[in-house]
Structures are given as C-alpha cells and as structure tokens.
C-alpha positions, 0 to 999 in steps of 0.5 A: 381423803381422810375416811369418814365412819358412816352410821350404816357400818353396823347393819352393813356388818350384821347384814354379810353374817346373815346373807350371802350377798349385800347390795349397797345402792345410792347416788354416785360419789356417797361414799358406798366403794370407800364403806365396802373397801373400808370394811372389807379390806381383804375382798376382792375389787372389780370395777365393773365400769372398766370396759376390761372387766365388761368384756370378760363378764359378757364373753364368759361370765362362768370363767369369770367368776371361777377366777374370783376368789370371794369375798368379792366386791362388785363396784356398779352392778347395773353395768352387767346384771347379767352376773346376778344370775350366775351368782345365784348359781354359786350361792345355791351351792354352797347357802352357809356362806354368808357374805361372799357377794358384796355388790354396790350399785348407782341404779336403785330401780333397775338394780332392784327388779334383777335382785327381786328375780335374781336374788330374793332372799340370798341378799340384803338390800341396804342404801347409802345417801351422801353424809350425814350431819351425825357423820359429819359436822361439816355438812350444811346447808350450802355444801350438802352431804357428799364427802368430796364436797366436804373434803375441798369445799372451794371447789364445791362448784367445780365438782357439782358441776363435773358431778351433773355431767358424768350423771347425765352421760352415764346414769341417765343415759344408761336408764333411757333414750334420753336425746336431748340432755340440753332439755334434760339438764335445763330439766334440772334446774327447773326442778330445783326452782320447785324445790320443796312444792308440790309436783306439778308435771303440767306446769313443769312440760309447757316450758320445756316443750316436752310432754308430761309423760316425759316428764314423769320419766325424768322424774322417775330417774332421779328417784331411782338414782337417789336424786330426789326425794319424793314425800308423799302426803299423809293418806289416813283419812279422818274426816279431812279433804287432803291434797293427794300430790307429793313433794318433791326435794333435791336429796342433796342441798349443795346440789341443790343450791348449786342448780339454783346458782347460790355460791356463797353462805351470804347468797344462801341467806338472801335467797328466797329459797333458803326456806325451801332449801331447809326444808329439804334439808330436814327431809334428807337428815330424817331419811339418812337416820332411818336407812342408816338404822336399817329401817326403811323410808318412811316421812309424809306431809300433811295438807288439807284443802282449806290450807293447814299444812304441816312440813312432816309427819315421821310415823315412830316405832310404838310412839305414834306420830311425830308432827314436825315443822322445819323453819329457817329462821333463827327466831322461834315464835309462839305462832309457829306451833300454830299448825301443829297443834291444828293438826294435832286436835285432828289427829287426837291420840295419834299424833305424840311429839310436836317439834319445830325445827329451826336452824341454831343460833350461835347460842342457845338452849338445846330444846326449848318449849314454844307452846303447850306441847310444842318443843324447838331444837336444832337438826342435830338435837332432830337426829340425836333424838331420833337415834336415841328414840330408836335404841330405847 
C-alpha cells in the first residue's frame, strides 16, 4: 500500500529533537507504525503484541532492553507497560538524548496514567486519527478516513467488519471484563443509531438490559480507544439556561455508516442519517486539523433550553469564537444563518466568524456569503482556513 504523507509528520519530527521519548496513541489501523517506520527507517521495531516479545519483557524486561539498540520503536505499549518504568531508568542516565524511545499505543486512557507516573516530562504525547480530507482526497463521507479503507474500498465491508471483531477481542477485552461481546456489539450499533444526539445512558440501558454504569463503561472505552467523539456543550455562562449534556460521534464516518448498514453513495443519500453523519464528519475534520498542528482538542456545541442550537463552537488562537453550522445539503439558504446570528447577539464580541458548512456541489464558488456576516464553504476550504488561520 502506497504511503500517504500524514500532517502530523512535522510536529512528530520537532517532538524526537526535544524529548527523550514520544508516544503516538490512537485507533487501531490510523496509520500510527507505518508514520513511525516511514520517519524513522533506521529504528528498531518490536511488536509488542508478539507473544515472543512479551514473554522476553515479562522474564526479564532489563536483559531486554540492553539487547535493543535505540532509537527503538515500541509498536502497542498498553501490551507491557510495565517497560515504561525500566525506560525511565535509561532516559535518567543519559537525559541529552533525545528521541531514543519512540512508543505507539491503541489504548489512550490506560497508556496515559502509566506515562503521567512513569514518564512525565521525558515524553511527548502526540495522537493520530484516521486520514484526513487535507491528507487525502479520497476521504469521504461514506468510506471514512482509514487508509486501508481508502486503499481498497470494495472491501470497505469486509474490512470494517474484521475491524470490529479484532476491536472487540483485543481492545475491549484488554480494558474490561466485558462477558458478553453479543450485548457489547449490539451496543455499538445502538450507538451509531444515536449518531450526532445527545448522550442519553438511560435510554440507551432499557434496551440492552444492562445498567447505566455499564453503559457509561462501554462508553468510556471507545473515547479511550478513539472510537468516538464526545463534544462537549459550551459551559460560559451568559445569562442563558444551557443544556449540560454532551455529544456523541463515531470518530470515523465509514465505520459509522458501516454500523448503520449503508453500503453505498446512493443509501447514504436516502438515509435519514446522512445529516447526522456530516455532522460528524465535520467534528472529526476539525479535531484532525487541531492534533495534526499539535494542538489539543478543543470543539463544543451550543444549545439552550428554549431550543436555539448551534453545530459547534471552535474557540481560535486571539480570533474569539468561530460559530459553525454543518448542513448536508448542497443547497444553502439564507435562513440557515438564522441560528448563528442568534448565537452571536448573545455571545457579542466574542463570537468573530460565522461559517455554514455544506457538502459541495460539482460547481461552485469557493466561499460565498449567505447572510450578513455568515460565509458558505466547503470542508476542504473549512480546513484550508483553519491551517491558514493557524500559521498567520
């Protein structure tokens, strides 16, 4: 499979010249071993999912690492995390080094407390989702992001499919004492069929049988695994009753329309989730540009008790807020800016761009203004305008 240059290469290469380890987390099969391999040709590769590799770790993880010859890549940390302790050792003796310990893992939550205790300060903590539309024109709506994916999208079904059973066999198993993955997967598409609404555990426990705590659980382990995307209401108050209640997306949309049972570009334009589904398109792109530039995650909605909503709220470096409203259509119509500019009377001088973004038609301008103050683009001119944004 023909390499695709990921965006996150560049802070990646600044990160192994100022610390002595860097972790790449993220889902399975975004593409985080072919980056580190792609980058660092001459490192060493241990797959720590082979059960040889393991057993040498866990008889005498010391002997194991005089063996290596840095820079070493770790491919699945969360597989012996106990070696993070033993690297500590080896970066104390010699901290000038810099980017001898270079560490991918599957795992965001469990991998993150062992390098809070193990190796605060001495690494950097990067994250790499699925392909992004600026990394690849090939992403879409209905095939997603990840590059296996794109590479042979007639087999779109067949790999999702293989996708969620190695995810549930090793990644959820590995997390928690799930017993029954029957109820776990039938979780899943559950969850899909709530695609871009608010989390409501309740109602998503009755028809499982299970408990809301369990519920919360499963959920906890598909945030930690990169799974979904939880956006969270925008929480300043002024002066407004807001919903407290998060969002919940699929990271990826060609998982996620694989789990609704959409199959083709012509089910995906009949189905009343294609809205949704955009929607969430539009969250993930946006979180891709932010950890791509090594900036953290940062995207909220917006909705009051009297009903205004607005899609997202992306807070920008000394540019306010940007107020923005993802449609599907192709259509845009002047009384789409309508909650926007609701939002922006109450806001005031915080809120700075106003965007609607739609899905392109074959042709058309770039940007075009919709309202007073209100632009229409596309998702490619959404991320082209955020990079730009961000290197002014």
């Amino acid at each position: 499979m023909r390499y695709v240059a990921r965006q996150l290469a560049s802070v990646l290469s600044q990160a192994v010249k100022h610390f002595p380890a860097v972790v790449v987390t993220g889902p399975r099969r975004a593409g985080k071993t072919t980056l580190l391999r792609h980058l660092f040709p001459d490192a060493q590769y241990l797959l720590l999912e082979d059960p040889d590799v393991q057993g040498r770790v866990r008889n005498d993880p010391r002997a194991f690492l005089e063996g290596l010859h840095p820079p070493v890549v770790f491919d699945e940390i969360q597989n012996n995390p106990e070696l993070l302790n033993y690297v500590r050792t080896l970066i104390d003796a010699r901290p000038r080094r810099m980017g001898q310990w270079l560490f991918t893992g599957s795992q965001e939550s469990p991998l993150m407390r062992g390098m809070t205790e193990s190796m605060a300060g001495r690494a950097a903590i990067l994250q790499l989702l699925p392909l992004s539309i600026a990394e690849s024109s090939k992403v879409n709506l209905l095939h997603g992001g990840f590059p296996e994916v794109l590479a042979r999208p007639k087999f779109r079904e067949l790999w999702f499919a293989s996708y969620l059973q190695t995810y549930l066999e090793r990644d959820v198993r590995a997390m928690t004492n799930v017993r029954d993955l029957v109820t776990f997967r039938r979780f899943l598409a559950l969850l899909a069929g709530r695609h871009g609404q608010m989390l409501n555990k309740t109602d998503m426990a009755a028809p499982l049988g299970v408990s809301v705590p369990t519920i919360g659980e499963w959920l906890h382990i598909l945030e930690a695994t990169g799974e979904i995307i939880v956006v969270p209401p925008y929480f300043e108050n002024f002066g407004k009753r807001l919903v407290k209640t998060p969002k919940i997306y699929w990271a990826d949309s060609g998982l996620a329309c694989h789990l609704l049972g959409i199959q083709s570009a012509s089910e995906l334009e009949r189905s009343p989730f294609l809205g949704p589904l955009f929607e969430g398109f539009i969250a993930s792109e946006i979180l891709k540009s932010q950890i791509n530039q090594g900036l953290r995650k940062e995207l909220y909605y917006f909705r009051d008790q009297q009903g205004l909503e607005v899609d997202f709220l992306l807070p920008r470096p000394n540019a306010g807020l940007w107020l923005i409203e993802a449609k599907a259509g192709k259509t845009i119509q002047s009384k789409m800016a309508g909650p926007l500019l609701s939002l922006q009377r109450a806001l005031g001088k915080r809120s700075r761009r106003l965007l609607i973004v739609h899905r392109k038609p074959r042709a058309s301008l770039e940007t075009s203004a919709v309202a007073t103050g209100v632009e229409a683009l596309g998702v490619e001119q959404l991320i082209k305008v955020l990079a730009s944004a961000r290197s002014k």
